[in-house]
Structures are given as C-alpha cells and as structure tokens.
C-alpha positions as CSV (number, residue, x, y, z in Angstrom):
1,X,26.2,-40.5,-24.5
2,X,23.1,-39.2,-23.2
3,X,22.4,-37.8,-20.3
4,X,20.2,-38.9,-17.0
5,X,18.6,-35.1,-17.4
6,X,17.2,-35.4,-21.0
7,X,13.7,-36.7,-19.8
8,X,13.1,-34.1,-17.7
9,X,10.8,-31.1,-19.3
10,X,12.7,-27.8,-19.6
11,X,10.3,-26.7,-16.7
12,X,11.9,-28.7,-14.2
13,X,15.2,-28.9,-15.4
14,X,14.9,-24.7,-14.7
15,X,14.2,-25.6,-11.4
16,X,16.7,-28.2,-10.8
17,X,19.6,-25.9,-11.8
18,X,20.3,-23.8,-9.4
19,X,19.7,-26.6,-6.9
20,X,22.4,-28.2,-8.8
21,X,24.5,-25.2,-8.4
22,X,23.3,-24.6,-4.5
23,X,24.3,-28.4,-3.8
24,X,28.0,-27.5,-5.0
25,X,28.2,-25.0,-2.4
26,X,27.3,-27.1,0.1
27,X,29.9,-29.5,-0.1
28,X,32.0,-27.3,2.2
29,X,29.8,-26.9,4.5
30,X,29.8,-30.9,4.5
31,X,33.6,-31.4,4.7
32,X,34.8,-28.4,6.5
33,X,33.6,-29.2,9.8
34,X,35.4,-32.8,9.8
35,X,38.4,-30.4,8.4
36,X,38.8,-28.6,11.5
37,X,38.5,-31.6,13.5
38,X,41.2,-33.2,12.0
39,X,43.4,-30.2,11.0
40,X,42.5,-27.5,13.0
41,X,40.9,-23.8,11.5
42,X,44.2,-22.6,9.7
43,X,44.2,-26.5,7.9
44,X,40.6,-26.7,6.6
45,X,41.6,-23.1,5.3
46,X,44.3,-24.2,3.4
47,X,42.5,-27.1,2.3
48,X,39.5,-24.8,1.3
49,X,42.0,-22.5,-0.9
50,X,43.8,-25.6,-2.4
51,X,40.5,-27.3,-3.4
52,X,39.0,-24.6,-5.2
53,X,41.7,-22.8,-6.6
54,X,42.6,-26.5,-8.7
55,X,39.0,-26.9,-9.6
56,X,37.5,-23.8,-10.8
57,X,39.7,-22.6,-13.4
58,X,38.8,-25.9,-15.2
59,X,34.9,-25.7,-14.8
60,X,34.6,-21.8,-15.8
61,X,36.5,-22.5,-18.8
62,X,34.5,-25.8,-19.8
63,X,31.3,-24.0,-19.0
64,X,32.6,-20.5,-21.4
65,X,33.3,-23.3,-24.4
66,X,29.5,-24.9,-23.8
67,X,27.6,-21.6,-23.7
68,X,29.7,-19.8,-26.1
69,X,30.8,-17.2,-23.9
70,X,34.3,-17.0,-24.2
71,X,36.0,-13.9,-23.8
72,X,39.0,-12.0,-21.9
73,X,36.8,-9.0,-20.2
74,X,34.7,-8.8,-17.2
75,X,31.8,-9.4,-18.6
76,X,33.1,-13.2,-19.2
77,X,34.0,-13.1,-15.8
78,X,30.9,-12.1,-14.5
79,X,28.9,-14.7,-16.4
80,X,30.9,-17.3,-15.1
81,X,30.4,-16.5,-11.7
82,X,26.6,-16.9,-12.7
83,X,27.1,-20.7,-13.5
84,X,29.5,-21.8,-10.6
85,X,29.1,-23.6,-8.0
86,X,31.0,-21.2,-6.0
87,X,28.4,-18.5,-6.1
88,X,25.0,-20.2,-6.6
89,X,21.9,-17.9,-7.2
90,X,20.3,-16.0,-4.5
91,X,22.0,-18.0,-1.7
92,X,25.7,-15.9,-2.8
93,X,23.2,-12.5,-4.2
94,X,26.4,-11.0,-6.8
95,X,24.8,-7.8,-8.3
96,X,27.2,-7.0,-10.7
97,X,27.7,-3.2,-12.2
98,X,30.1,-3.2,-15.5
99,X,32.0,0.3,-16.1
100,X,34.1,-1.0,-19.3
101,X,35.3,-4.6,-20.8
102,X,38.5,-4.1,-18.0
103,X,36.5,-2.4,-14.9
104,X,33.6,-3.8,-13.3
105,X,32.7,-4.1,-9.5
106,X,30.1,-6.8,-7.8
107,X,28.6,-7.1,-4.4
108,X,26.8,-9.7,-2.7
109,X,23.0,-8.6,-1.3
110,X,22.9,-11.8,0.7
111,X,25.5,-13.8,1.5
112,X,24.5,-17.3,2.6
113,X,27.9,-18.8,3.3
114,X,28.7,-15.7,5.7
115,X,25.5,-16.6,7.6
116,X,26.6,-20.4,8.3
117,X,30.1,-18.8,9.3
118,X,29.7,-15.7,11.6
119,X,27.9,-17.7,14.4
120,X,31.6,-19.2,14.4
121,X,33.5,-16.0,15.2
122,X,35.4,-12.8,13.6
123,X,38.6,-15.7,13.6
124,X,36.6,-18.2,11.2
125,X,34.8,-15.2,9.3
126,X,38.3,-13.9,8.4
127,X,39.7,-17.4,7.4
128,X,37.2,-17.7,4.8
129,X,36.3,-14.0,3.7
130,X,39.7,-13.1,3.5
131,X,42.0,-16.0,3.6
132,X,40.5,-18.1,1.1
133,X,38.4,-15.2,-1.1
134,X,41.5,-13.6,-2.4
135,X,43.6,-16.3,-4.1
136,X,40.6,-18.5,-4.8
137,X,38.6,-15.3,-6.8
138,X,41.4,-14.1,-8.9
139,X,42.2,-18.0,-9.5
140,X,38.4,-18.4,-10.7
141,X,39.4,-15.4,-12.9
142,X,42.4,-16.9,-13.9
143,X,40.3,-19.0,-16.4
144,X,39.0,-15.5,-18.4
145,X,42.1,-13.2,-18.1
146,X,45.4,-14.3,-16.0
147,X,46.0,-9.9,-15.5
148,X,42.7,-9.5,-13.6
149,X,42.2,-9.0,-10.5
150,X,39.4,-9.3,-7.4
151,X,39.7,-6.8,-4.6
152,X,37.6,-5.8,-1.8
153,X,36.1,-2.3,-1.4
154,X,34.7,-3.9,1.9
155,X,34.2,-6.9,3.4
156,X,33.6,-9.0,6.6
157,X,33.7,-8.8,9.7
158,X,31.0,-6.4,9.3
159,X,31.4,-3.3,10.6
160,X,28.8,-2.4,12.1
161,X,27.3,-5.9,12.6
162,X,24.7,-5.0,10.1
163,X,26.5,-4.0,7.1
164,X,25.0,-4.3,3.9
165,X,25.4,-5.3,1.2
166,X,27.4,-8.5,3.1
167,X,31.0,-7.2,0.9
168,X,31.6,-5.7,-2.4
169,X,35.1,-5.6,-4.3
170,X,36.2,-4.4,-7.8
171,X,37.2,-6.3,-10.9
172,X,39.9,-4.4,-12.9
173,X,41.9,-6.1,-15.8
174,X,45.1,-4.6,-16.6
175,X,48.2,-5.6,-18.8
176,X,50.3,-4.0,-16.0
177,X,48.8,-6.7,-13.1
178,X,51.5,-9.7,-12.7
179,X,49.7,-12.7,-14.5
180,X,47.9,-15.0,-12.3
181,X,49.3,-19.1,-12.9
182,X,47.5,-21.6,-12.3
183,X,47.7,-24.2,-9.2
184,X,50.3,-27.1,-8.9
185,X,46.7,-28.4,-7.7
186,X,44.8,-26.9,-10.9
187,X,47.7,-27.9,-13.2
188,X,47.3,-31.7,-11.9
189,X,43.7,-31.9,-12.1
190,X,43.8,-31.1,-15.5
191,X,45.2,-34.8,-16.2
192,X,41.9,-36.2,-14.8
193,X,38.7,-37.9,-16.8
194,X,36.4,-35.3,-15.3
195,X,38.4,-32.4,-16.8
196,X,38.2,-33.8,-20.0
197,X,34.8,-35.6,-20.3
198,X,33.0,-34.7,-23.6
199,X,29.4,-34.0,-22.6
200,X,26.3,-34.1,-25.6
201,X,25.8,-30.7,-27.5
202,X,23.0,-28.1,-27.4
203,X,20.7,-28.2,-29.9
204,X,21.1,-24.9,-31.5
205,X,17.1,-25.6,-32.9
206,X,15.5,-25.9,-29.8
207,X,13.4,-23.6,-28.4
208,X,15.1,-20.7,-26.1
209,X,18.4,-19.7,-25.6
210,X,21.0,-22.0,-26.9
211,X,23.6,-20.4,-25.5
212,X,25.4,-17.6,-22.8
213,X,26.7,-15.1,-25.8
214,X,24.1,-12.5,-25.6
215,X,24.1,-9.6,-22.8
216,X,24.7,-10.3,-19.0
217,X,22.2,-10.1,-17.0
218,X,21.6,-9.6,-14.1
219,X,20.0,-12.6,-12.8
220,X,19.8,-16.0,-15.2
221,X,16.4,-17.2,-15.3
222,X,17.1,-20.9,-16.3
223,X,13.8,-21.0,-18.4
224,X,14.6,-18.7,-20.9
225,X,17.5,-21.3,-21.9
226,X,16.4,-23.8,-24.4
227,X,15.4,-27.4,-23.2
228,X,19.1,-28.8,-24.3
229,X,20.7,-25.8,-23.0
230,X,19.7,-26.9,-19.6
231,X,20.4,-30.6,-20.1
232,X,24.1,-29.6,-20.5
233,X,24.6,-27.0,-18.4
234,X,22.9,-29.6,-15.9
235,X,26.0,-32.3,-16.6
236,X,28.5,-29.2,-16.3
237,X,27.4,-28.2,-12.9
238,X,27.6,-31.8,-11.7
239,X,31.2,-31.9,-13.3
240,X,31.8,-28.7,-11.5
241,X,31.0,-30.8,-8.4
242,X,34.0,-34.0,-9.1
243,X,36.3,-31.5,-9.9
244,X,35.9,-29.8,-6.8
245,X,35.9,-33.0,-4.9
246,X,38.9,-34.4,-6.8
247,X,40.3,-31.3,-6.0
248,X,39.6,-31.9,-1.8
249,X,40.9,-35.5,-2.1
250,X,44.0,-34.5,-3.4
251,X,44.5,-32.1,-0.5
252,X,43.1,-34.6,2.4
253,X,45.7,-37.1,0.6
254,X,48.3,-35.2,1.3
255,X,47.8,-34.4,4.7
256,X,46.7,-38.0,5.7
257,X,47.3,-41.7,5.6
258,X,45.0,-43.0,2.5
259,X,42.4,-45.2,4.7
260,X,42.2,-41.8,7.3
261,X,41.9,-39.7,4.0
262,X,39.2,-41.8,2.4
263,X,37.4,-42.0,5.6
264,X,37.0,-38.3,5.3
265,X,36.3,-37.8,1.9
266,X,33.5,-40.1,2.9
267,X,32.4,-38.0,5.5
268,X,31.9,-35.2,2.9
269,X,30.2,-37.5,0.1
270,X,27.7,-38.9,3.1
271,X,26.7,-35.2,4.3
272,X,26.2,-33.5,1.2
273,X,24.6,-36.9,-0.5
274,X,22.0,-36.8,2.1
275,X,21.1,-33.2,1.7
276,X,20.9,-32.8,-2.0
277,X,18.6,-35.3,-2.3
278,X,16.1,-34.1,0.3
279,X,16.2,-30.3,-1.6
280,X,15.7,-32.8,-5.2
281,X,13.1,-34.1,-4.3
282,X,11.1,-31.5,-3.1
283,X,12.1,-29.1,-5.7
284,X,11.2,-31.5,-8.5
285,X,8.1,-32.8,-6.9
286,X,9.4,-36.0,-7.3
287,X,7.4,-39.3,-5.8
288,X,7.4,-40.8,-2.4
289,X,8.7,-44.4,-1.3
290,X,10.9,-46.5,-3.9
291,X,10.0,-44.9,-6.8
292,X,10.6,-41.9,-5.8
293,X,13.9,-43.0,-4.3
294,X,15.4,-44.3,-7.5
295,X,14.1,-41.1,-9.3
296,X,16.3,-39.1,-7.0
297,X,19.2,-41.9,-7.3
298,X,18.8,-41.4,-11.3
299,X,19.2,-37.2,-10.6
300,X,21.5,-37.1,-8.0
301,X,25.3,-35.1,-9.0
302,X,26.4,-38.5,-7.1
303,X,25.7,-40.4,-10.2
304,X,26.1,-37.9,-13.3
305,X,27.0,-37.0,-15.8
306,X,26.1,-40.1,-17.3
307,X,29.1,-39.8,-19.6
308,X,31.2,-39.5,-16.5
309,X,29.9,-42.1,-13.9
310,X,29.5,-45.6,-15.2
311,X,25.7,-45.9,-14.0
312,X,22.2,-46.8,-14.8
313,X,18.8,-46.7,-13.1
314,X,16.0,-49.2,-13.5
315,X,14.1,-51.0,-11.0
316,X,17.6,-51.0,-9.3
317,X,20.5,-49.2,-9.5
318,X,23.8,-50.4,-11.1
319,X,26.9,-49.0,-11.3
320,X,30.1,-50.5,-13.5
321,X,33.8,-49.4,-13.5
322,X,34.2,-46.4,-15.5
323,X,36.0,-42.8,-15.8
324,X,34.9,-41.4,-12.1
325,X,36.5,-44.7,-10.5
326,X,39.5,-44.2,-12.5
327,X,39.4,-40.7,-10.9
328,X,38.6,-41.9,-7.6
329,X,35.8,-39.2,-7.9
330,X,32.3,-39.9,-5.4
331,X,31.2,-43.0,-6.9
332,X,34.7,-44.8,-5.7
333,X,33.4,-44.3,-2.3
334,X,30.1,-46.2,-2.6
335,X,30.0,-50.2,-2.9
336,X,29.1,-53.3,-1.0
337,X,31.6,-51.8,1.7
338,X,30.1,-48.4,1.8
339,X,26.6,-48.8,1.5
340,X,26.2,-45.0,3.4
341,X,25.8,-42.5,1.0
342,X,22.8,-44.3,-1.1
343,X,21.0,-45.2,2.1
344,X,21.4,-41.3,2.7
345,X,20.0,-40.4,-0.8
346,X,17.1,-42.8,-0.4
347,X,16.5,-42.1,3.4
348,X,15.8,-38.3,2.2
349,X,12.9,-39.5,0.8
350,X,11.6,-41.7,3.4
351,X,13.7,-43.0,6.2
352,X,11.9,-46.4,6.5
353,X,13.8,-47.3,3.0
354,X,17.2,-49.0,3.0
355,X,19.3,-50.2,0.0
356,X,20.7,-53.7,-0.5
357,X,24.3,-53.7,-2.2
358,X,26.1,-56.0,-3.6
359,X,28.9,-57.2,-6.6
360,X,32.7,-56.1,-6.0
361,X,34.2,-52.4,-5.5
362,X,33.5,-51.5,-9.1
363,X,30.5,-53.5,-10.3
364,X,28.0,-53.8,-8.2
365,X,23.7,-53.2,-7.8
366,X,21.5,-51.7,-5.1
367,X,18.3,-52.4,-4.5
368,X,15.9,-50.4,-2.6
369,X,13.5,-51.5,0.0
370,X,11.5,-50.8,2.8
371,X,11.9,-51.5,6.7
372,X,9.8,-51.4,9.2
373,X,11.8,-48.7,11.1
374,X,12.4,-45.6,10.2
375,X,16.2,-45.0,10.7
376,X,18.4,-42.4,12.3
377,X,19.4,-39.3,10.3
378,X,23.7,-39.6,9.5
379,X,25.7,-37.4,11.9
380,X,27.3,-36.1,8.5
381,X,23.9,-35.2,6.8
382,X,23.1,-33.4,10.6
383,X,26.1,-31.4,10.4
384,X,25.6,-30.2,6.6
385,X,22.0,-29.5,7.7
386,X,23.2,-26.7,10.0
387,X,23.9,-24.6,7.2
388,X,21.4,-22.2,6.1
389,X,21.6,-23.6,2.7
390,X,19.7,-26.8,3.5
391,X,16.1,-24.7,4.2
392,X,17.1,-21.9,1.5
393,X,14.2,-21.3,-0.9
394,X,14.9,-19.7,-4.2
395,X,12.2,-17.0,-5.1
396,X,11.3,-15.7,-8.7
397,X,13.8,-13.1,-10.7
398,X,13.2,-11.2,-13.0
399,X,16.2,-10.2,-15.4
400,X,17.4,-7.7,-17.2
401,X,20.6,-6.8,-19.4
402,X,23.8,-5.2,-17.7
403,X,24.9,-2.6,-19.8
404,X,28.6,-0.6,-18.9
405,X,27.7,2.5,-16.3
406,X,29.5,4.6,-18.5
C-alpha cells in the first residue's frame, strides 16, 4: 500500500521527521496531566512505565529490521535511540561516546522533558527521572540485547540547580547481567495489527542513504537518507506512536470503567492532535484555510500509516473500518460522536474552520468548512501547549561518525 508521505519531496519529509518523532514525545505531556488527576502522581507513573515499557521494545526492533541495523552491541542501541520517539532530536540532546561493542555511555545536553517537569517539584522530577527511566531504558534495550543495562552516572534533581549536561548514565552489555524479559504489557501488544503491519520497502536505488547500517553518528541529518528511506521511516515513527497509545489504553483500561477509560484516552488523542498539527503546518509550510487543513489531515500520525488506518483524503476526509479500529488505536476515538480531535487538527490552521461528520462509528466523512467565529482553543490542546515542546525549534546539525574512544 502506499503511503500518505510519498508525495512529499525528500526536502520536506527531512523536515517533517523529527517533528514526527517530537510529536511522539508529546503525547505524555498530553495524557499525563489528566493521569494525575484521576490517579494521583505515583499512578500516572506507573502508567508512564507500563506504556512504554510494552511499546518500545516492539518499535526499536521494527525500526532495526527497516534500516538494516540489527545488531546485539551498543552501537545498535544507540541508533535506536536516534529513531524513537522516546528521545526525539535536540529536544532529548543524547551525545553518545562508544568505548567497545559492550561499553558505551550517553548524556543528554538538553533535556526538554526535564524542563516541562521541574517547575513541578524534586517529587515529580524523581517519579519520571528515576522511577520510570530505569525499567523503561533497559526495556528499550531489551529489543538489542536482553544482558544490557542503563545506569546513571548522574542524574536529576540537579545538584546544583544548574547541572549540566541535564544526566548522563552508562551502557554496559554483559553475559553476567540477569536478562531483561519483556512486559506482560509488551508481550500482549505484540498480538496487535500495529505491531505487525507490513509497511512499503526502501528503494535501495534511490538517491541517499537507504539504510541505518553504516557508522553512528552523532546526530542523523534526515537528508542525507534517500527519498524512500524517509517515506518509511516516516510510517514507522507514526507506528511508534499507536503502539505507544495502545500501550496507555491498555493501562487506563485497567484502572478504569471502559466509558471513564475512553474518555481519557480521548483526552490524550485531543491534546496532542491539536498540537502536532499546528508544529506540521508550520514546519512544512503547508497552506492556510481548507486546503491547508486537509493537507495537514492527510499528514497527521492521527491518520497514518496508510497501511494501518483505513483512510483517504480528497476534498473531504474519509475514513472506513480497518486494522487501527480493530486495535482500538486513535482513529476509534474519532466519528460522528467525537467530532474533537479533527476540529483540533483543522482549528491549528485557522480556528474559524470546523468539520462536519458524519456515517456510523467506523465509516464515516468529514468535511471541512468555515465559520464565522473563530473558536476557542481545547483545554486538552492548552494543557499539551504548556510543554516546552510545543515552541521547540529544531536548529541545523552537522554529523559526524562515532568511532570507539578506545
């Protein structure tokens, strides 16, 4: 099937990636604050650890297979950090220094998710820099080598308030560590379309890099990758994106009733739907008014990969029943009945434009239009807002190989 990325020039689709990647990180910063509302701190960190520790050992190894990466060392490890959502580019700074295949240590120059949380206090900073990092790092690393580990040479609360770099820990691979298993959560997910979805392959003729397999380096500057390259690593990221949300709905679903735990999956798609697109379209340059709007409908991780969600955009959008609703991914949330996250997407663009739904839960067509009024901003696309990530600008990189210190 191909994908709703192939018309865009390799130009832009460097530009779109690591807002594709950025927009993956802010999906926390959309759900966790309704997470503490209804759970409290020590339940949206629990959440937090059980989300991400089912979805990323899937993605990293998905995205190894794509790019041709695959490996057992920390080099393989390091390169997958490069394409998760988990650590997008410059907003989560890794610098990575390699000693040998099992040795390696990183640190993080800027760290963008510890500048949304320290206004919170040391108690929230701990939850996530300590809580969650260490079973959710060594179960990203799970996916390269189940006998690695991820430990901290330092990290937050900084001490003194201005320590930098933000934290720094070692990667050591051993055959002595106890192996790292997987996640009842991880293990589940693994049964789901999105986990399984065959996306189209990279042109191995087209111009740039095809693939991951040469050195790391030590920043990936998207237009060096070939055209198809990008298209695919474009439909992974946005995979990277249900998995992590298939992952959250499974822990919201078992802490809540189903309507209170689709009410706040909802909550999550609406914040981060809003946001993403308003960062799309000003990164792609994209149109104003409708056009512009169903451009950033057709882009949106909302609605792609096209082999994943059932969807097509014309001079309206459609949607028909397909692998994401059999998921219950994103796109199960939107319909006649939930008209909030499009109006969102398409309000990003212009807040005097609306969209007009209708068909059942699973088939159904929006059309978008103009009001007279300009409307309201969500609360949910105010409260992902607050995060520095929404305003983040990405500047150029240059990059250059990693080669072992020693």
């Amino acid at each position: 099937m191909n994908s709703c990325f192939d018309d865009l020039e390799r130009a832009e689709l460097a530009a779109l990636l690591p807002e594709l990647l950025l927009a993956g990180q802010l999906i926390d910063r959309s759900a966790m604050a309704w997470c503490i509302a209804a759970f409290g701190r020590a339940g949206m960190t629990r959440i937090a650890i059980e989300e991400w520790m089912a979805a990323s050992p899937i993605y990293t190894r998905r995205m190894q297979r794509a790019l041709r990466y695959e490996g057992d060392d920390v080099i393989t490890i390091f390169k997958g950090l490069q394409l998760d959502i988990g650590a997008p580019p410059q907003f989560m700074d890794f610098r990575y220094t390699v000693r040998d295949p099992w040795h390696g240590e990183f640190h993080l120059d800027h760290c963008g998710a510890l500048m949304d949380v320290e206004p919170m206090g040391e108690r929230y900073v701990r939850s996530m820099c300590h809580d969650i990092e260490d079973p959710t790092f060594d179960a990203t690393a799970v996916a390269t080598n189940p006998r690695a580990q991820v430990r901290p040479i330092h990290r937050p609360p900084r001490e003194p308030v201005d320590r930098h770099p933000h934290c720094a820990w070692t990667v050591i691979i051993d055959s002595a560590h106890p192996p790292v298993a997987e996640s009842d959560g991880c293990r589940a997910l693994r049964g789901c379309r999105a986990a399984t979805t065959e996306l189209g392959a990279i042109d191995p003729d087209d111009d740039g890099w095809a693939d991951y397999s040469g050195p790391l380096r030590s920043d990936l500057v998207f237009h060096e990758f070939s055209r198809s390259a990008l298209v695919r690593m474009a439909d992974e990221v946005c995979l990277q994106m249900h998995l992590l949300c298939l992952g959250f709905a499974r822990a919201v679903h078992s802490r809540l009733e189903a309507d209170e735990a689709r009410q706040l999956c909802a909550k999550q798609l609406l914040g981060i739907a809003g946001i993403s697109a308003e960062r799309l379209h000003r990164a792609l340059r994209l149109p104003d008014g409708i056009e512009g709007a169903l451009r950033v409908l057709a882009l949106h991780p909302l609605l792609n990969p096209a082999a994943y969600v059932n969807a097509h955009v014309g001079d309206a959008l459609t949607v028909h029943n397909g692998p994401a609703h059999e998921d219950g991914a994103w796109i199960s949330l939107c319909g006649p009945e939930n008209t909030a996250p499009l109006q969102a997407i398409v309000r990003a663009v212009d807040p005097h434009l609306d969209v007009a739904v209708e068909g059942s839960d699973t088939d159904w067509s929006a059309r978008v239009l103009r009001r007279a009024e300009p409307a309201a901003e969500f609360d949910e696309v105010a409260v992902t807002r607050v995060s520095t990530g929404a305003s983040f600008a990405f500047e150029p990189r240059n990059s250059i190989p990693i080669t072992p210190a020693r």
